[in-house]
mmCIF entry with sequence, helices, sheets and N, C-alpha, C, O atoms, coordinates in Angstrom:
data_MODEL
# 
_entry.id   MODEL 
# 
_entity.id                         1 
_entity.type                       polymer 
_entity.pdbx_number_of_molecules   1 
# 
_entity_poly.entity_id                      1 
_entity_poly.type                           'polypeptide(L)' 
_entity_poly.nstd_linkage                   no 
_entity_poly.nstd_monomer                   no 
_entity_poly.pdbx_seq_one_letter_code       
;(UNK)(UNK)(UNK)(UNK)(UNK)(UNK)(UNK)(UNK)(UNK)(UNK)(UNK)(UNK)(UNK)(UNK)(UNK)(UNK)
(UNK)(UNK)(UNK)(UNK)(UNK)(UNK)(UNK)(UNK)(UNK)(UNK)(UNK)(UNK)(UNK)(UNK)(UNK)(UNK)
(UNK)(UNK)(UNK)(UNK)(UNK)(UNK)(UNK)(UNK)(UNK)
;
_entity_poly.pdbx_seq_one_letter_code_can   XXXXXXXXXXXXXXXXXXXXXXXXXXXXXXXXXXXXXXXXX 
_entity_poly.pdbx_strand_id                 A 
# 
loop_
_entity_poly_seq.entity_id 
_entity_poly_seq.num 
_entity_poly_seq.mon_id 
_entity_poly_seq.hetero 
1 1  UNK n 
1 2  UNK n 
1 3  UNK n 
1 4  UNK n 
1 5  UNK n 
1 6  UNK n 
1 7  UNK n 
1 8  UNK n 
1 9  UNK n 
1 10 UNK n 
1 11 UNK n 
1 12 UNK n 
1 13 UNK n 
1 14 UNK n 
1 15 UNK n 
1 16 UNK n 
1 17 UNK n 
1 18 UNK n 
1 19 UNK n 
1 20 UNK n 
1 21 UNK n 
1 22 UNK n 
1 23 UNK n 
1 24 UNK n 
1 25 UNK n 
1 26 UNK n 
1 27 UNK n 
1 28 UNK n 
1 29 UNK n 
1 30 UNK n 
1 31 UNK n 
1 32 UNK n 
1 33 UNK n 
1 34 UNK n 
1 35 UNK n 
1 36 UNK n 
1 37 UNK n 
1 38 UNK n 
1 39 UNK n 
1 40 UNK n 
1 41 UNK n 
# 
_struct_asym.id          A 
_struct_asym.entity_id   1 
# 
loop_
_struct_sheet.id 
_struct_sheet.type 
_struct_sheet.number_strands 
_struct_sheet.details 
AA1 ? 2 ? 
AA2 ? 2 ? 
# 
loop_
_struct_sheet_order.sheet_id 
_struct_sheet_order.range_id_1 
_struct_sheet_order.range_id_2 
_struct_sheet_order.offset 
_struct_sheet_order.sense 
AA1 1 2 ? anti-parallel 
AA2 1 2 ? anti-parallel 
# 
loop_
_struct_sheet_range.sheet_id 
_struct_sheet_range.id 
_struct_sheet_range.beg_label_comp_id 
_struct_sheet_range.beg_label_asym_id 
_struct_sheet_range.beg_label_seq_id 
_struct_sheet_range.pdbx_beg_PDB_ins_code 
_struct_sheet_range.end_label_comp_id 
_struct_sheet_range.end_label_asym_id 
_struct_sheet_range.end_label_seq_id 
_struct_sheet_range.pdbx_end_PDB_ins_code 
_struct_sheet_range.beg_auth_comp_id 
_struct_sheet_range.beg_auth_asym_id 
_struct_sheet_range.beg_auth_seq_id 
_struct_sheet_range.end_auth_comp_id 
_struct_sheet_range.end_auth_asym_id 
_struct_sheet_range.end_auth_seq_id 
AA1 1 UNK A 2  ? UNK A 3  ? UNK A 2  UNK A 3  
AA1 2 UNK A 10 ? UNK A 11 ? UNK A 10 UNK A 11 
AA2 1 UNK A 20 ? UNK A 21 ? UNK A 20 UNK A 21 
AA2 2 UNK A 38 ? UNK A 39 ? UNK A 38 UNK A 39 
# 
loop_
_atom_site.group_PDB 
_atom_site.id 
_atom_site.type_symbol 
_atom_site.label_atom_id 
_atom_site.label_alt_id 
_atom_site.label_comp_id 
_atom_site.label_asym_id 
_atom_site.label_entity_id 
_atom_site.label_seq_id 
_atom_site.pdbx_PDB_ins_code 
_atom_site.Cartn_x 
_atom_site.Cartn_y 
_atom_site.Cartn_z 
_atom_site.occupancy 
_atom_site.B_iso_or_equiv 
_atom_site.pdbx_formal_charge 
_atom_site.auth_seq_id 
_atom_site.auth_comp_id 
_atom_site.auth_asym_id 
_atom_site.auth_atom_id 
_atom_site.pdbx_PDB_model_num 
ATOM 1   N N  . UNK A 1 1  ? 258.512 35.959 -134.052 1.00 0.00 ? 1  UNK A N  1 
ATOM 2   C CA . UNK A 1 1  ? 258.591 35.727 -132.636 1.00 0.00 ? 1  UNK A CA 1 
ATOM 3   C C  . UNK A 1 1  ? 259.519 34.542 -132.417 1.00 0.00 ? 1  UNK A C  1 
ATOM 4   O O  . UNK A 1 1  ? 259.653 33.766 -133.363 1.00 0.00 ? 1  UNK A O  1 
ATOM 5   N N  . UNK A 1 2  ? 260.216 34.294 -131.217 1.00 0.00 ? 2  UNK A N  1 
ATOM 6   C CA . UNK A 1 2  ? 261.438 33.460 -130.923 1.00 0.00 ? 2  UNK A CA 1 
ATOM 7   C C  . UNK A 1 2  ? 260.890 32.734 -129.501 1.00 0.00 ? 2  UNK A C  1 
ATOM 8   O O  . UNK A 1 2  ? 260.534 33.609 -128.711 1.00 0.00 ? 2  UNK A O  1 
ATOM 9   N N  . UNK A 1 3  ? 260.776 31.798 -129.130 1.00 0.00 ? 3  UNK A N  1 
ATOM 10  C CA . UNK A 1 3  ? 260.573 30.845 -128.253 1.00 0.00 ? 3  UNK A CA 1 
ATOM 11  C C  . UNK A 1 3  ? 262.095 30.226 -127.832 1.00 0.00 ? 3  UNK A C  1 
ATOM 12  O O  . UNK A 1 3  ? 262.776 29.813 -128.771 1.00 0.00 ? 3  UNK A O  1 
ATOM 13  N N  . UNK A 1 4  ? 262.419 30.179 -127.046 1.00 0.00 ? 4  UNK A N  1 
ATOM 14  C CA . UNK A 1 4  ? 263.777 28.880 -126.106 1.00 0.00 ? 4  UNK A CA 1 
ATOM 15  C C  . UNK A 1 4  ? 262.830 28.159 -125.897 1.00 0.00 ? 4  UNK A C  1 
ATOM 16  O O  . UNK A 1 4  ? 261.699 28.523 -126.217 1.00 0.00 ? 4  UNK A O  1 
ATOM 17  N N  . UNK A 1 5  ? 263.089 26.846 -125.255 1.00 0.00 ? 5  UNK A N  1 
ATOM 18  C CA . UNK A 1 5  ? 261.993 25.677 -124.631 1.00 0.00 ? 5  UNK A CA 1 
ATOM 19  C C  . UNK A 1 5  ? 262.754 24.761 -124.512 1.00 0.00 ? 5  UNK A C  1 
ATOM 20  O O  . UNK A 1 5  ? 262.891 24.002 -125.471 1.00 0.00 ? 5  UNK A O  1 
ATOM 21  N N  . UNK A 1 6  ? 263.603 24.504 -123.114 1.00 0.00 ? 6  UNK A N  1 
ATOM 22  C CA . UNK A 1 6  ? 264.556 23.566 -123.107 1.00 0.00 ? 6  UNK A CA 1 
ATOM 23  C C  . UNK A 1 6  ? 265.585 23.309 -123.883 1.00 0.00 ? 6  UNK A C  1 
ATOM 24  O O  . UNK A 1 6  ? 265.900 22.284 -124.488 1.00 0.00 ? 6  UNK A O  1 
ATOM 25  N N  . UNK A 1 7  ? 266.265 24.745 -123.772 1.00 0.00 ? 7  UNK A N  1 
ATOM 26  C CA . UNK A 1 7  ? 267.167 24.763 -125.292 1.00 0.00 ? 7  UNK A CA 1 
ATOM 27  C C  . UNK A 1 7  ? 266.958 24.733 -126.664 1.00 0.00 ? 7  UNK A C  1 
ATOM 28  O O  . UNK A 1 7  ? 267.957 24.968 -127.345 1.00 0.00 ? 7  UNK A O  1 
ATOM 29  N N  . UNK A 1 8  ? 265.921 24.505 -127.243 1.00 0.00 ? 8  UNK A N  1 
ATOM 30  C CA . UNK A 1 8  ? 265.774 24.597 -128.720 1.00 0.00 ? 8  UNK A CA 1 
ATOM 31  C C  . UNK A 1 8  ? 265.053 25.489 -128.823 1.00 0.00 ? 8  UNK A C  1 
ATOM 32  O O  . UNK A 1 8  ? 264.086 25.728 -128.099 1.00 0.00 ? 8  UNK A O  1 
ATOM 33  N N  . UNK A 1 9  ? 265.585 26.350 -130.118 1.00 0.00 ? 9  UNK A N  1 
ATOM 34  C CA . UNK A 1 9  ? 265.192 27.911 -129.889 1.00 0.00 ? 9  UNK A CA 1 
ATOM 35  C C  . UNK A 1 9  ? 264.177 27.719 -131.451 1.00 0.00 ? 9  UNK A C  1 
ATOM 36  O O  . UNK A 1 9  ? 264.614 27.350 -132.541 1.00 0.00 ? 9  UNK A O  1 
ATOM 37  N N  . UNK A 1 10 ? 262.641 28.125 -131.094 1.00 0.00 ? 10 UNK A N  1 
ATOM 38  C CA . UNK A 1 10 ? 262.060 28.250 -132.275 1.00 0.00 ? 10 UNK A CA 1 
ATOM 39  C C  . UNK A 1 10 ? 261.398 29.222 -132.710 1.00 0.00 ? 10 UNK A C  1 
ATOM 40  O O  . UNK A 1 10 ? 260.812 30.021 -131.980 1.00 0.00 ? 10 UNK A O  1 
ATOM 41  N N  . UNK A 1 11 ? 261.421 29.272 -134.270 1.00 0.00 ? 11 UNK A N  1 
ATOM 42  C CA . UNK A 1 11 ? 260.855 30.841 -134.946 1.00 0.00 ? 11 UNK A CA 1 
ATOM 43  C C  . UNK A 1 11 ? 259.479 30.542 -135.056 1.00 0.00 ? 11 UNK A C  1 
ATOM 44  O O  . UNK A 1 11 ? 259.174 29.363 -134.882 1.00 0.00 ? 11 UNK A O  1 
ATOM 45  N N  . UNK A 1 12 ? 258.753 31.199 -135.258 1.00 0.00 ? 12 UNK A N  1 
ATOM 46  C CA . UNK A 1 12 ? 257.221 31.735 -135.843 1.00 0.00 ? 12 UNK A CA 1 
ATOM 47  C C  . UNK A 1 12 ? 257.651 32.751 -136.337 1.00 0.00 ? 12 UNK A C  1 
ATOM 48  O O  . UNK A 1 12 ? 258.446 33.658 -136.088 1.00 0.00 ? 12 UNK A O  1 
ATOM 49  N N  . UNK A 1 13 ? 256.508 32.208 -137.603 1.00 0.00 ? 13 UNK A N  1 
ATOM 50  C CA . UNK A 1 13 ? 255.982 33.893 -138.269 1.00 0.00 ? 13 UNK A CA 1 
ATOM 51  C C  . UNK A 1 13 ? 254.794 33.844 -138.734 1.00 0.00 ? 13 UNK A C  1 
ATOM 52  O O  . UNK A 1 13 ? 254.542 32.754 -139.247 1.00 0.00 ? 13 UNK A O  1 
ATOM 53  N N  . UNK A 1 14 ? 253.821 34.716 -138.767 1.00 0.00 ? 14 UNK A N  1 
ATOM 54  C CA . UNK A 1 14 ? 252.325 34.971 -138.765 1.00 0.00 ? 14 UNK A CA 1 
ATOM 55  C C  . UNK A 1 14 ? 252.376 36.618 -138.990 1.00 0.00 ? 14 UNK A C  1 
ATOM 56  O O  . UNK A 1 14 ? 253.280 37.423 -139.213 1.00 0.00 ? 14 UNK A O  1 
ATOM 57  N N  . UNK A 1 15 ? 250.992 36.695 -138.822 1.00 0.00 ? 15 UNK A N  1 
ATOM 58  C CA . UNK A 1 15 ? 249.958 38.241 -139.191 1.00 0.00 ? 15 UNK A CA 1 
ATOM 59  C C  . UNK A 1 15 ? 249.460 38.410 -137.506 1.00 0.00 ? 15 UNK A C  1 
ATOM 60  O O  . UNK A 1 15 ? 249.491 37.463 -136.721 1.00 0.00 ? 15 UNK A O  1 
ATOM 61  N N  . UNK A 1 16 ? 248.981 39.871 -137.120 1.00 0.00 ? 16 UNK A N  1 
ATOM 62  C CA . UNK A 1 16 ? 248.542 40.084 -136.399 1.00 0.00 ? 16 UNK A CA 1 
ATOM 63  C C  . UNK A 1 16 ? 247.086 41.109 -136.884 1.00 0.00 ? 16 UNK A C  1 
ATOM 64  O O  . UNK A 1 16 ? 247.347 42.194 -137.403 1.00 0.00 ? 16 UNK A O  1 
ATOM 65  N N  . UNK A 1 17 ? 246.013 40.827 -136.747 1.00 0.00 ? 17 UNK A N  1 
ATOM 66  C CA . UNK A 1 17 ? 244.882 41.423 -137.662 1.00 0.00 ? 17 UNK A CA 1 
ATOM 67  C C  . UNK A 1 17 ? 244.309 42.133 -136.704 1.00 0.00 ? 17 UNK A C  1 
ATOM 68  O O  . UNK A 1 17 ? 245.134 42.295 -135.804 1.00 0.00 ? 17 UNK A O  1 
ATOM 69  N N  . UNK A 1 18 ? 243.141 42.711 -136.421 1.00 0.00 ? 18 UNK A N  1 
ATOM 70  C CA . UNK A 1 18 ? 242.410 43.258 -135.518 1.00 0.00 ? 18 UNK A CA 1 
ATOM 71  C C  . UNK A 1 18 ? 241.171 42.289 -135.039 1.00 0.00 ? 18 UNK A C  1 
ATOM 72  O O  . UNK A 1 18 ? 240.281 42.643 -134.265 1.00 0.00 ? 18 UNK A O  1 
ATOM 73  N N  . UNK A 1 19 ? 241.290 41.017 -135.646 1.00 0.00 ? 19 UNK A N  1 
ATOM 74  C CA . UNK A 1 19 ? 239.920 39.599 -135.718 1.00 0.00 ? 19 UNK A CA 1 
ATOM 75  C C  . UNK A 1 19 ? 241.223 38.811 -134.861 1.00 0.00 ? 19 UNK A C  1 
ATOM 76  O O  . UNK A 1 19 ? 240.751 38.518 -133.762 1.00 0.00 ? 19 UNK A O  1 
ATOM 77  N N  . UNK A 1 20 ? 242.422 38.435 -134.921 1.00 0.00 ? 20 UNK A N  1 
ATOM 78  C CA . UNK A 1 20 ? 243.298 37.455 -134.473 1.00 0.00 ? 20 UNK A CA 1 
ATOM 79  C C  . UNK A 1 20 ? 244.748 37.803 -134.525 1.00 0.00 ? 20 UNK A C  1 
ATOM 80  O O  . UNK A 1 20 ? 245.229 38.917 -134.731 1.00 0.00 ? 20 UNK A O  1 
ATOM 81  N N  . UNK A 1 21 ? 245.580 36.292 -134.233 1.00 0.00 ? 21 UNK A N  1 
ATOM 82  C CA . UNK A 1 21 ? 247.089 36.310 -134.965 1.00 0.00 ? 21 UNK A CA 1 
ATOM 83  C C  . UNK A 1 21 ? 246.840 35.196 -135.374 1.00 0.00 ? 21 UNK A C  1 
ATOM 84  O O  . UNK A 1 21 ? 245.852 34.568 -134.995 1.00 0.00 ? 21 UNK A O  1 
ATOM 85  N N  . UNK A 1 22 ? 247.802 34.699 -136.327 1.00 0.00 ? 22 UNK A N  1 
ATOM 86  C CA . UNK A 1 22 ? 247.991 33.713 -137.113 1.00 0.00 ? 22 UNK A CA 1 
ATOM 87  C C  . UNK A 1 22 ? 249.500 33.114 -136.775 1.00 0.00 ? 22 UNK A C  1 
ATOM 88  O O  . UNK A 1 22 ? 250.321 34.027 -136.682 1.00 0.00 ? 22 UNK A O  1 
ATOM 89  N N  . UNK A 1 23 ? 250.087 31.717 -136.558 1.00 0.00 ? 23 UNK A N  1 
ATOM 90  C CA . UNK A 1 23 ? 251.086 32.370 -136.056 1.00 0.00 ? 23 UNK A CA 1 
ATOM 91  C C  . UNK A 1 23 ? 251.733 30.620 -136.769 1.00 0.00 ? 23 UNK A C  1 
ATOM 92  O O  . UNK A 1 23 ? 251.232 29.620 -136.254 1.00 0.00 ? 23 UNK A O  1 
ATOM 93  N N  . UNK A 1 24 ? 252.971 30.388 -138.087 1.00 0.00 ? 24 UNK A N  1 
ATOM 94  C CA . UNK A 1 24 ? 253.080 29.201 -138.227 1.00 0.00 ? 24 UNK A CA 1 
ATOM 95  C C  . UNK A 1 24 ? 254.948 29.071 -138.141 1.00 0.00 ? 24 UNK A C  1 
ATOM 96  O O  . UNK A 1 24 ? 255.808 29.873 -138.506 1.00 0.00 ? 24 UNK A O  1 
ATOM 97  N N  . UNK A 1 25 ? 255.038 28.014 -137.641 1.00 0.00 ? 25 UNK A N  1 
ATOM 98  C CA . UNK A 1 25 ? 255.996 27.089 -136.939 1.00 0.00 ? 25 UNK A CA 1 
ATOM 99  C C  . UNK A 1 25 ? 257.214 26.335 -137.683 1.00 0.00 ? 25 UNK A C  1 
ATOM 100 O O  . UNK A 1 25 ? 257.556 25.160 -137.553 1.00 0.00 ? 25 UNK A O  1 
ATOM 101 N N  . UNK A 1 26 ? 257.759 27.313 -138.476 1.00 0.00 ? 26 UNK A N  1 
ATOM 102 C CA . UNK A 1 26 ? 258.191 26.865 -140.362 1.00 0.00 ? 26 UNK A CA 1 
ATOM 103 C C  . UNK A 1 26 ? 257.551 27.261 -141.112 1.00 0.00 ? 26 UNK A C  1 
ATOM 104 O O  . UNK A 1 26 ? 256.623 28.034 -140.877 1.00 0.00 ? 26 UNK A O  1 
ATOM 105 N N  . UNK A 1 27 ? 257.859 26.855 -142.185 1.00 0.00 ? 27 UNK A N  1 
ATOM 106 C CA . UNK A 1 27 ? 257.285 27.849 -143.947 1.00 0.00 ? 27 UNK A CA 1 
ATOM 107 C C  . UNK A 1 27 ? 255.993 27.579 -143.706 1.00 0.00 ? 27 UNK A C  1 
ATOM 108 O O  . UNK A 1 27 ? 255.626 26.445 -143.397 1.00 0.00 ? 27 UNK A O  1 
ATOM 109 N N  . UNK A 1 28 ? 255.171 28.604 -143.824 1.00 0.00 ? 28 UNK A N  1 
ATOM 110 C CA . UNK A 1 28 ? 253.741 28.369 -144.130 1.00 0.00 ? 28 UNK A CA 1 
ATOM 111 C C  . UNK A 1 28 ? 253.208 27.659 -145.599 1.00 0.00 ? 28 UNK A C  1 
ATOM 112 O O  . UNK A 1 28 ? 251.978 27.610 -145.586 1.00 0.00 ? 28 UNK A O  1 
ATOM 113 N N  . UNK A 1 29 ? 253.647 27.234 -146.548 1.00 0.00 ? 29 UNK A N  1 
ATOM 114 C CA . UNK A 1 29 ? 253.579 26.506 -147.845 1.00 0.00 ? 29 UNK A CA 1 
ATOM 115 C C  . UNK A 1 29 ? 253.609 24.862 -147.459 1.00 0.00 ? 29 UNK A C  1 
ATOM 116 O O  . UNK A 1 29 ? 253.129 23.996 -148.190 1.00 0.00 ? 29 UNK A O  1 
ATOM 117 N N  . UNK A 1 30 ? 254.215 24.626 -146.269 1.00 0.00 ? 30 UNK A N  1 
ATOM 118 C CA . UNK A 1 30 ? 254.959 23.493 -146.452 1.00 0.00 ? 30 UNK A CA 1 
ATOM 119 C C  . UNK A 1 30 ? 253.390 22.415 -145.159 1.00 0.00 ? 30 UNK A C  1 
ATOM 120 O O  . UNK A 1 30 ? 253.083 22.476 -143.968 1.00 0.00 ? 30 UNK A O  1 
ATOM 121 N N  . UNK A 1 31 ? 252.952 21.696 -146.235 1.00 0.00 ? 31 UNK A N  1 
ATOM 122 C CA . UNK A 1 31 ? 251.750 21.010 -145.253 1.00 0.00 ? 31 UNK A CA 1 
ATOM 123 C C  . UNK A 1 31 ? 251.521 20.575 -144.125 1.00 0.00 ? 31 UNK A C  1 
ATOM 124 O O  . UNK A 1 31 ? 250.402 20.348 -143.664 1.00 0.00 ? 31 UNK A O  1 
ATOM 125 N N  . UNK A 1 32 ? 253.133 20.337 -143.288 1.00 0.00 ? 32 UNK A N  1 
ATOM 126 C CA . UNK A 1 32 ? 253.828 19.988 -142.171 1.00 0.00 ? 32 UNK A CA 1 
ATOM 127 C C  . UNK A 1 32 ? 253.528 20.870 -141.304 1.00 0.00 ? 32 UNK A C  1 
ATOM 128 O O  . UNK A 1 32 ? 253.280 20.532 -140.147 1.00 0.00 ? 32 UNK A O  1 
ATOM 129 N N  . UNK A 1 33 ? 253.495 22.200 -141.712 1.00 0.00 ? 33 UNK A N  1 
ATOM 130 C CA . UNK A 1 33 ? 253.967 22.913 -140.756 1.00 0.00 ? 33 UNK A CA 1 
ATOM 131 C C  . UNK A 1 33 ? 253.076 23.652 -139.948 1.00 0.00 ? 33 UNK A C  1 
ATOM 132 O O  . UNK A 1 33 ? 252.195 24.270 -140.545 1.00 0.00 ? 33 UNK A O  1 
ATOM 133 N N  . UNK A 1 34 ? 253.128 23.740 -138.355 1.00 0.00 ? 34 UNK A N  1 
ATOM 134 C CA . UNK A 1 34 ? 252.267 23.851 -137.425 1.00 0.00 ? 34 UNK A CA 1 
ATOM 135 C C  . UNK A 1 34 ? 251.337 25.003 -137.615 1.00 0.00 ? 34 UNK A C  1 
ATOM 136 O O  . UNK A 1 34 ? 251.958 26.058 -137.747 1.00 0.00 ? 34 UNK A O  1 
ATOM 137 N N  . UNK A 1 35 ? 250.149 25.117 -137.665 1.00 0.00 ? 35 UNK A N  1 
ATOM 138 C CA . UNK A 1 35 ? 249.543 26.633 -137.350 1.00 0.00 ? 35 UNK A CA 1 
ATOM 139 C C  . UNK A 1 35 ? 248.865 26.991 -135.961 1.00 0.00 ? 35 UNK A C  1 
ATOM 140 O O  . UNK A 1 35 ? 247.813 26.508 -135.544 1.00 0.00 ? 35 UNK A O  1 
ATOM 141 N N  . UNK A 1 36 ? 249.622 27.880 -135.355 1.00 0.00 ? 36 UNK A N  1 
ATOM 142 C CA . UNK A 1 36 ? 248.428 28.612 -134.527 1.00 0.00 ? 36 UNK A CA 1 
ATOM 143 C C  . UNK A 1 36 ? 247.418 29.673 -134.703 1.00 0.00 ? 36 UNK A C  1 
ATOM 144 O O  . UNK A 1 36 ? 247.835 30.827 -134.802 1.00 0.00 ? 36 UNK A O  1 
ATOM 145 N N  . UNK A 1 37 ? 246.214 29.459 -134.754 1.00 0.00 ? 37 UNK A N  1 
ATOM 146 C CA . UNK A 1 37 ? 245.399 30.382 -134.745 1.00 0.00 ? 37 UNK A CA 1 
ATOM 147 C C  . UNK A 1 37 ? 244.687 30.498 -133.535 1.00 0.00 ? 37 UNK A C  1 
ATOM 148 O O  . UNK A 1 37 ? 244.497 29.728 -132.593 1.00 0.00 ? 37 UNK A O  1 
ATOM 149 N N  . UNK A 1 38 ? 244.243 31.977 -133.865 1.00 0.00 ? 38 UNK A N  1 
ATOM 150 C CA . UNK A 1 38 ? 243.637 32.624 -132.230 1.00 0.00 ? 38 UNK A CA 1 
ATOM 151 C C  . UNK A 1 38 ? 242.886 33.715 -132.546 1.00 0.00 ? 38 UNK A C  1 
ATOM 152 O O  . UNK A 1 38 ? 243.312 34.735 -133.088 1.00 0.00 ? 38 UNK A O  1 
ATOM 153 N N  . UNK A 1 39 ? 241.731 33.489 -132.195 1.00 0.00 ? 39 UNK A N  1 
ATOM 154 C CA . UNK A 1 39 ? 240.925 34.523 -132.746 1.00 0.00 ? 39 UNK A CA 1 
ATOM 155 C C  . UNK A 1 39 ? 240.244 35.548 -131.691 1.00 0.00 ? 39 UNK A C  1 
ATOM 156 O O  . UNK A 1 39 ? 240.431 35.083 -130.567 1.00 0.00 ? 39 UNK A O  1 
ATOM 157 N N  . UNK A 1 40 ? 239.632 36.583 -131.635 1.00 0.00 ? 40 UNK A N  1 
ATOM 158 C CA . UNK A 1 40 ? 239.441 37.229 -131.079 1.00 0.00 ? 40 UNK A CA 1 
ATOM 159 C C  . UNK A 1 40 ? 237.421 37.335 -130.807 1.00 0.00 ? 40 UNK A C  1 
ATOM 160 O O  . UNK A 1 40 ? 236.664 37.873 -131.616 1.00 0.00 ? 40 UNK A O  1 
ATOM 161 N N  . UNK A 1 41 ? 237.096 36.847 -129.838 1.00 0.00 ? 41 UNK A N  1 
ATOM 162 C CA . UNK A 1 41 ? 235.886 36.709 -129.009 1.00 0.00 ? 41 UNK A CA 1 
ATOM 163 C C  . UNK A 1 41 ? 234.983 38.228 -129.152 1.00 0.00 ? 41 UNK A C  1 
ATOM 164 O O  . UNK A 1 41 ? 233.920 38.374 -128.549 1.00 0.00 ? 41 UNK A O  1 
# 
C-alpha cells in the first residue's frame, strides 16, 4: 500500500488475514520499524 502525506510518499507492507491486517512501515526485521496492527472485533 502507498500513502502521499504532504509530499512524502510512503510504502507499507503487511498480511491481510481473516482475524486482521498487519501492516509495517519499512523492513519488518529491522526493530525501528513501525507496525500497524488491527484486529478484527
Amino acid at each position: 500500500m502507498k500513502e502521499k502525506f504532504m509530499g512524502i510518499e510512503n510504502v507499507y507492507k503487511g498480511t491481510i488475514t481473516d482475524t486482521g491486517l498487519d501492516l509495517f512501515l519499512g523492513d519488518p526485521d529491522n526493530q525501528f520499524t513501525f507496525e500497524y496492527v488491527y484486529k478484527k472485533i
